[in-house]
C-alpha positions as CSV (number, residue, x, y, z in Angstrom):
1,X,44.0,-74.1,-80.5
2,X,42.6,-70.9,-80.1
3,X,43.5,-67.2,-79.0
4,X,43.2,-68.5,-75.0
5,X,45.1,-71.4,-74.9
6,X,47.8,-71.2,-72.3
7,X,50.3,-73.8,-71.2
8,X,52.4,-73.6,-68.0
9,X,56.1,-75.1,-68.0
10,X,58.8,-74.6,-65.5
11,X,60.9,-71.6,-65.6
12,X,64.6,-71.4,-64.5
13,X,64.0,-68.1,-62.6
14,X,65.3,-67.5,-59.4
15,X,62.6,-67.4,-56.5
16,X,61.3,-63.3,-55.5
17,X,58.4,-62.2,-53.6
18,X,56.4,-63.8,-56.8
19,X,57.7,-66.3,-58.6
20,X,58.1,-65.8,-62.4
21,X,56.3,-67.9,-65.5
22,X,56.7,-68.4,-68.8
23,X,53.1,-68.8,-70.7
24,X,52.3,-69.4,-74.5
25,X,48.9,-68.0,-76.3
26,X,48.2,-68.3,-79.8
27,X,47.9,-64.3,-81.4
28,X,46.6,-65.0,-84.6
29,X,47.7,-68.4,-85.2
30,X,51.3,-67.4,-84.1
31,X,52.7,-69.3,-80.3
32,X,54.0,-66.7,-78.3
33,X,56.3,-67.1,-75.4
34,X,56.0,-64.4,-72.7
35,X,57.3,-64.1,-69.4
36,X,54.4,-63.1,-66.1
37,X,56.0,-61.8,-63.3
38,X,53.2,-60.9,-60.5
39,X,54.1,-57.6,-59.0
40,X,52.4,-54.6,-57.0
41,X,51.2,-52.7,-60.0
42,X,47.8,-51.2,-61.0
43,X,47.8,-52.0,-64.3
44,X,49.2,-55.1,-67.1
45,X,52.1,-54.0,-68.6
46,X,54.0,-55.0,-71.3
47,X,57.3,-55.0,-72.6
48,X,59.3,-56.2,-75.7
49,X,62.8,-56.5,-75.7
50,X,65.3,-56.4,-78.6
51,X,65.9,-60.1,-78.8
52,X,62.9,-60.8,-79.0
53,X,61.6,-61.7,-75.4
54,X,58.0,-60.8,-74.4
55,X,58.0,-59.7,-71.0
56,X,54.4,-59.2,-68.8
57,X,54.1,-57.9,-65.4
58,X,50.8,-58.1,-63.4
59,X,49.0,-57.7,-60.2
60,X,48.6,-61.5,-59.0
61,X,44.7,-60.3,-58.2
62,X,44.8,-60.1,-62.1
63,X,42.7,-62.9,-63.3
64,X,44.6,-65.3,-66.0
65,X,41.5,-64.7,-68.7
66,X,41.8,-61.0,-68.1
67,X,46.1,-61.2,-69.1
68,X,45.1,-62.8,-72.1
69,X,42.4,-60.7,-73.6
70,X,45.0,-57.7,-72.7
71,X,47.4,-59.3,-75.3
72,X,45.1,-60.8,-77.9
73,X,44.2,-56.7,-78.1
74,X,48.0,-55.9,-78.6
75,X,48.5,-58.7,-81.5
76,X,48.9,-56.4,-83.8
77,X,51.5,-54.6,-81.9
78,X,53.5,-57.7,-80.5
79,X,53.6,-59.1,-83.6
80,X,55.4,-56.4,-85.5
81,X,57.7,-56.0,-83.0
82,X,59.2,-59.3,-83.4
83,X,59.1,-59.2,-86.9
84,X,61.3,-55.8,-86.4
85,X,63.6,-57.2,-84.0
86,X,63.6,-60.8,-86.1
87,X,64.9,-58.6,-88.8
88,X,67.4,-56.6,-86.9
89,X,71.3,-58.4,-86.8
90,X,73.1,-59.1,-83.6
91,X,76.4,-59.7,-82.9
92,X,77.5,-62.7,-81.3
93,X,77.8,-63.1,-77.8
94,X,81.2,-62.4,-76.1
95,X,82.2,-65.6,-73.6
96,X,84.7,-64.4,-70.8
97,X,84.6,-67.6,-68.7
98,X,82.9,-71.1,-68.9
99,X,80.0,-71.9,-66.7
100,X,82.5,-73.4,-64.0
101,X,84.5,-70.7,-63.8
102,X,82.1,-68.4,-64.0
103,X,80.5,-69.9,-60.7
104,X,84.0,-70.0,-58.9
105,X,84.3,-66.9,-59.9
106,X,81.1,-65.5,-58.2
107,X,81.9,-67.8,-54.7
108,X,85.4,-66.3,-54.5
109,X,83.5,-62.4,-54.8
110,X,81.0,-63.3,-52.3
111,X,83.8,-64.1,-49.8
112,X,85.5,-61.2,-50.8
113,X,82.7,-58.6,-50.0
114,X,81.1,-60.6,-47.2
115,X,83.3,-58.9,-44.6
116,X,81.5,-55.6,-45.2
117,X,77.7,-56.9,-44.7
118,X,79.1,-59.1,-42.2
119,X,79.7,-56.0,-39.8
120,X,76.2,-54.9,-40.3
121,X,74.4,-58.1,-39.4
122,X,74.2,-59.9,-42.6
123,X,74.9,-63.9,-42.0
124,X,76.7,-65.4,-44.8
125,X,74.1,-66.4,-47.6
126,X,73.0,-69.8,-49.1
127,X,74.5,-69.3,-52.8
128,X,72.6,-70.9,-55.7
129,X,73.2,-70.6,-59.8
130,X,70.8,-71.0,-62.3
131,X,70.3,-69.9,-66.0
132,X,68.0,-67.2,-66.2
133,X,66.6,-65.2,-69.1
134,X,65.7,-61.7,-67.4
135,X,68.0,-61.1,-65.0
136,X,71.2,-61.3,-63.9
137,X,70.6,-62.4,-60.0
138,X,68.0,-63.1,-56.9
139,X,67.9,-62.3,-53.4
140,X,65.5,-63.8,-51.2
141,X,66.4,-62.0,-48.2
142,X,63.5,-64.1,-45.8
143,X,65.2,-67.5,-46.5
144,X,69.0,-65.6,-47.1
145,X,69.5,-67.3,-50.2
146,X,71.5,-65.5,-53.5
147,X,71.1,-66.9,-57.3
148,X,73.4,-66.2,-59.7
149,X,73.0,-66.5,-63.4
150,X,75.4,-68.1,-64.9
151,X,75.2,-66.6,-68.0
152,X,77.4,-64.3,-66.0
153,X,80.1,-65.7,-68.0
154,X,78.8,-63.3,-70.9
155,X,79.9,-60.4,-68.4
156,X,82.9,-59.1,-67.9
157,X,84.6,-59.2,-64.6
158,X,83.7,-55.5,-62.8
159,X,80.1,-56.6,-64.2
160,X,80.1,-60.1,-62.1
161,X,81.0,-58.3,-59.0
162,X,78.1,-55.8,-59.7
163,X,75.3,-58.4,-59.4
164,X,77.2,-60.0,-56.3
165,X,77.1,-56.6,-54.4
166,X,73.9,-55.9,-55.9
167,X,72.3,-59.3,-54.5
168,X,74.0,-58.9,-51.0
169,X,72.8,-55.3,-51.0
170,X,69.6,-56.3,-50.6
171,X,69.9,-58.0,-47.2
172,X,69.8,-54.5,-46.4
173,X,67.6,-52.7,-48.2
174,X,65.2,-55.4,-50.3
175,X,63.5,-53.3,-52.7
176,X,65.0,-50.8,-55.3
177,X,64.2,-47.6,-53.2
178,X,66.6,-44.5,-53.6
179,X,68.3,-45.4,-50.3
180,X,69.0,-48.8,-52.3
181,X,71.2,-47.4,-54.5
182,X,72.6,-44.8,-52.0
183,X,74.0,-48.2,-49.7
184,X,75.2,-50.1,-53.2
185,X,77.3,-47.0,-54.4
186,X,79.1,-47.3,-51.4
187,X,81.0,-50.3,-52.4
188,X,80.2,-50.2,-56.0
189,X,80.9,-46.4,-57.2
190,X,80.9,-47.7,-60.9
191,X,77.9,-49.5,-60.9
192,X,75.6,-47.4,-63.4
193,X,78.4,-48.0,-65.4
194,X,78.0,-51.8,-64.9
195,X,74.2,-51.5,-65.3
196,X,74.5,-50.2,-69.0
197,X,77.0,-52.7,-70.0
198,X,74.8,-55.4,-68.7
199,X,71.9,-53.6,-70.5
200,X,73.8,-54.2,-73.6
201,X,74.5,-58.0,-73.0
202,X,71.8,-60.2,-74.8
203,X,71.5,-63.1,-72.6
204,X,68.5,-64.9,-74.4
């Protein structure tokens, strides 16, 4: 197979303005994995994560061919990167719940701080869970539906209700503007707190 050869399979992402994919290409005889994620950016960019997961992010104008003559030219670079990070230890991953309670868990928070988004118009949300590799929650604000990863259950408790007001946020502000985070500090005052403990939680 050479350098070009992609392959499409479906990928347990929660839905966003574009929907996330995970692709394989051959870099010098080695199968990659990555994950494309169409966005509203100028340029391909690329990013590699300690455990090892290849992450791209591209402007859904950008042609398919075009994405993968931008990585065959990083080869080199990707490569030695995973060998790095193949090389590096990692401790195992903490479980605070099982999957089941995890998602009773993240039902029972939704009720909890629905009152507040309630009184500003919000109507109570469709609430989905699926395993996810990249993040930690979905809000698709048009259809008023929230996803939940539930490898939430690697989290601790003060992190789960983080992504809960996080997600719900949204129906309120639905990017990540400064006047996002302004609104989620109001009910989460310990949230950058959250976000670097949830920065530290390998989830692959």
């Amino acid at each position: 197979m050479n350098n070009s050869a992609l392959r499409n399979r479906t990928h347990p992402f929660g839905k966003s303005e574009y929907a996330d994919m995970m692709k394989e290409i051959y870099l010098k005889n080695t199968k990659i994995q990555y994950d494309l994620q169409y966005k509203k950016v100028k340029n391909i960019n690329l990013r590699i994560k300690p455990d090892g997961s290849i992450h791209v992010s591209a402007n859904k104008r950008v042609p398919q061919k075009v994405i993968d003559e931008f990585l065959i030219t990083k080869a080199d670079f990707i490569l030695k990167a995973l060998e790095k990070y193949k090389s590096m230890s990692y401790e195992p991953k903490k479980q605070y719940f099982t999957e089941d309670e995890v998602k009773d868990i993240i039902l029972a928070l939704c009720k909890k701080v629905y009152p507040y988004f309630e009184k500003q118009g919000v109507k109570y949300p469709q609430i989905k869970f699926r395993k996810m590799v990249s993040r930690w929650g979905s809000c698709h604000c048009e259809k008023g539906i929230l996803t939940f990863n539930t490898n939430l259950m690697y989290t601790p408790i003060e992190c789960i209700e983080y992504v809960v007001l996080h997600e719900f946020t949204h129906f309120l502000q639905p990017n990540h503007s400064g006047k996002f985070y302004e609104e989620l500090s109001k009910t989460c005052p310990r949230r950058k707190e959250c976000q670097n403990k949830l920065k530290g939680i390998n989830i692959r």
